[in-house]
C-alpha positions as CSV (number, residue, x, y, z in Angstrom):
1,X,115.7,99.4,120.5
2,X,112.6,96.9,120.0
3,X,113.7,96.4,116.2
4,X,117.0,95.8,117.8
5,X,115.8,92.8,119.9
6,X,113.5,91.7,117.4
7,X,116.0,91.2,114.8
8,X,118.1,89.5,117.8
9,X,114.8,87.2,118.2
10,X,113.8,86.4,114.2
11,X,117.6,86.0,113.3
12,X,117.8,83.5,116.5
13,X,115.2,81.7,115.3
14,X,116.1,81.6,111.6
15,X,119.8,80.4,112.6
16,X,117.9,77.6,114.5
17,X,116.3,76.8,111.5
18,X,119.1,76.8,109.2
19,X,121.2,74.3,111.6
20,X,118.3,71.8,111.0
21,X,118.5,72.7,107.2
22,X,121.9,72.3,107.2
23,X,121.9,68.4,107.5
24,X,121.8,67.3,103.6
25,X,119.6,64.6,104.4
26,X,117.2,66.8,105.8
27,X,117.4,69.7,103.5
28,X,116.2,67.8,100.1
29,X,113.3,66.6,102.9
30,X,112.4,70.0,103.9
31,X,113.4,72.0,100.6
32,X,109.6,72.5,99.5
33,X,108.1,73.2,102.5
34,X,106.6,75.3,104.7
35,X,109.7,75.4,106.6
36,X,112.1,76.7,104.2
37,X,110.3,79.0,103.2
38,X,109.7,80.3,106.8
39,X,113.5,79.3,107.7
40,X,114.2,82.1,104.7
41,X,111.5,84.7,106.2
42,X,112.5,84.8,109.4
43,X,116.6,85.5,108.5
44,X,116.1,87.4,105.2
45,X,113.0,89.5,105.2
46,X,112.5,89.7,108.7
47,X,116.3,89.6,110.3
48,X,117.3,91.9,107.4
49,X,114.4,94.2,107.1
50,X,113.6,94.8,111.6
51,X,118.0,95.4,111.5
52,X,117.2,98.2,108.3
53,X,114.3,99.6,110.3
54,X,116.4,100.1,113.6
55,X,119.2,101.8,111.7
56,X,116.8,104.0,110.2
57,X,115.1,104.9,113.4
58,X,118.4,105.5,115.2
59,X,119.5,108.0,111.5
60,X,116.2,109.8,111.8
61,X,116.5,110.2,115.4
62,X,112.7,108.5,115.9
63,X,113.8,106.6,119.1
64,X,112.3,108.7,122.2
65,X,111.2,111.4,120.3
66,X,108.2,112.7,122.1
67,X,104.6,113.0,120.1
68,X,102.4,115.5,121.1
69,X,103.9,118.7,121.4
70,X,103.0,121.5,119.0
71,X,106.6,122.9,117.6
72,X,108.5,120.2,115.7
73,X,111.7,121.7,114.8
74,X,111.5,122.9,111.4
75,X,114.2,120.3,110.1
76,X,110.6,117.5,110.3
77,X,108.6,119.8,108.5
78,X,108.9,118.2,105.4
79,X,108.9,114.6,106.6
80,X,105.7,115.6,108.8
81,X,103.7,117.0,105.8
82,X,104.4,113.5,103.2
83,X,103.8,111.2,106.5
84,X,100.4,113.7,107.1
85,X,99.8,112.7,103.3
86,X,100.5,108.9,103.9
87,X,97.9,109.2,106.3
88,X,95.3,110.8,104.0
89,X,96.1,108.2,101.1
90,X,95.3,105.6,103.9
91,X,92.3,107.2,104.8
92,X,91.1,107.4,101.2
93,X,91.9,104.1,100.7
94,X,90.1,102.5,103.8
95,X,87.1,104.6,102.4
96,X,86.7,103.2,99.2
97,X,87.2,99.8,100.6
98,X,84.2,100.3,102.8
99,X,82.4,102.0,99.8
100,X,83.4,98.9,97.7
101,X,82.1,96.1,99.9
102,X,78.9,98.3,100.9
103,X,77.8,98.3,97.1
104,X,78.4,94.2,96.8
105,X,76.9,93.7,99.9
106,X,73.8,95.6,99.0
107,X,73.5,95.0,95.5
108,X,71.3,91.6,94.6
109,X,71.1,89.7,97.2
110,X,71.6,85.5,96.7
111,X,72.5,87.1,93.0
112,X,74.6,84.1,91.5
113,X,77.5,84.7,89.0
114,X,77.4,83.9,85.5
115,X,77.8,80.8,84.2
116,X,80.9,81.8,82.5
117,X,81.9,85.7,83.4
118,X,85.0,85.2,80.9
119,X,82.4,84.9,77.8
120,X,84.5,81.8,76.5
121,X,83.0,78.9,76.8
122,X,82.6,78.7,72.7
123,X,86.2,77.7,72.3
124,X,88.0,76.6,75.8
125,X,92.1,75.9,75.2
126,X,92.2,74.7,78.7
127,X,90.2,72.9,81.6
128,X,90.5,75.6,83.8
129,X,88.2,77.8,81.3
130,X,85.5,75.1,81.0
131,X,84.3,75.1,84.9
132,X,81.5,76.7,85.9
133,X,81.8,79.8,88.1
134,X,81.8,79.3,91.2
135,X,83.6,75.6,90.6
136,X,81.9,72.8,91.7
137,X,83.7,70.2,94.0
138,X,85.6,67.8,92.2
139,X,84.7,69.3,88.9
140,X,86.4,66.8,86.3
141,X,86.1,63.0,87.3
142,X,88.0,62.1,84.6
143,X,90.5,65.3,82.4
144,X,88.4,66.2,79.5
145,X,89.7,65.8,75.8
146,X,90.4,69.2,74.8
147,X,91.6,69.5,71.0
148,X,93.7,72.3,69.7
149,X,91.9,74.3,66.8
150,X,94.1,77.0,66.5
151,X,98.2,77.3,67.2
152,X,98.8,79.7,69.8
153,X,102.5,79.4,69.3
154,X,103.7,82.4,67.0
């Protein structure tokens, strides 16, 4: 019932939106901005996606079912085991995340980058490969004359 009201809510609020996108005048205003693109979030993704997840709760029969009792009829067996599995790809997941920013952490500390970790700097085709790494602030005063050598059009 909560995806119920929330798609009631977010499709509210996207409708809202779209009668302020519906004045032409507006609309070419607002047509790259942060607002259209949260005028289509909130009635697509979100309307569409919390109505999808409702329907499916009320199919699967998840609304009220109670949690923590030891004999699940044997018709969940199969969806418990894969959402048990979910779990353990989560948990392996979270793991190697900690792993992961436990050896950057520790490893060097104040250690700066490379120069140029992208070993290109003898040719560069295009500013965004001549900046040093990490970029400075306001790297090029003026764009740099970059000349083709090679055509990369085939």
């Amino acid at each position: 019932m909560l995806f119920a009201v929330g798609f009631i809510f977010l499709f509210t609020i996207g409708g809202l939106t779209g009668i302020v996108l519906a004045n032409s005048g507006l609309d070419i205003a607002l047509h790259d901005t942060y607002y259209m693109v949260a005028h289509f979030h909130y009635v697509l993704s979100m309307g569409a996606v919390f109505a999808l997840f409702a329907g499916f709760h009320y199919w699967v029969g998840l609304s009220g079912m109670p949690r923590r009792i030891p004999d699940y009829p044997d018709a969940y067996a199969g969806w418990n085991s894969l959402s048990s599995f979910g779990s353990y790809i989560s948990v392996v997941g979270i793991c190697r995340f900690f792993v992961v920013v436990t050896i950057t952490s520790s490893s060097g500390k104040n250690k700066r980058c490379a120069p140029s970790p992208w070993a290109i700097e003898q040719n560069p085709t295009t500013p965004e490969w001549m900046v040093q790494n990490p970029p400075a602030f306001h790297t090029f005063g003026e764009l740099p004359a970059i000349k083709e050598t090679e055509s990369y059009v085939k």
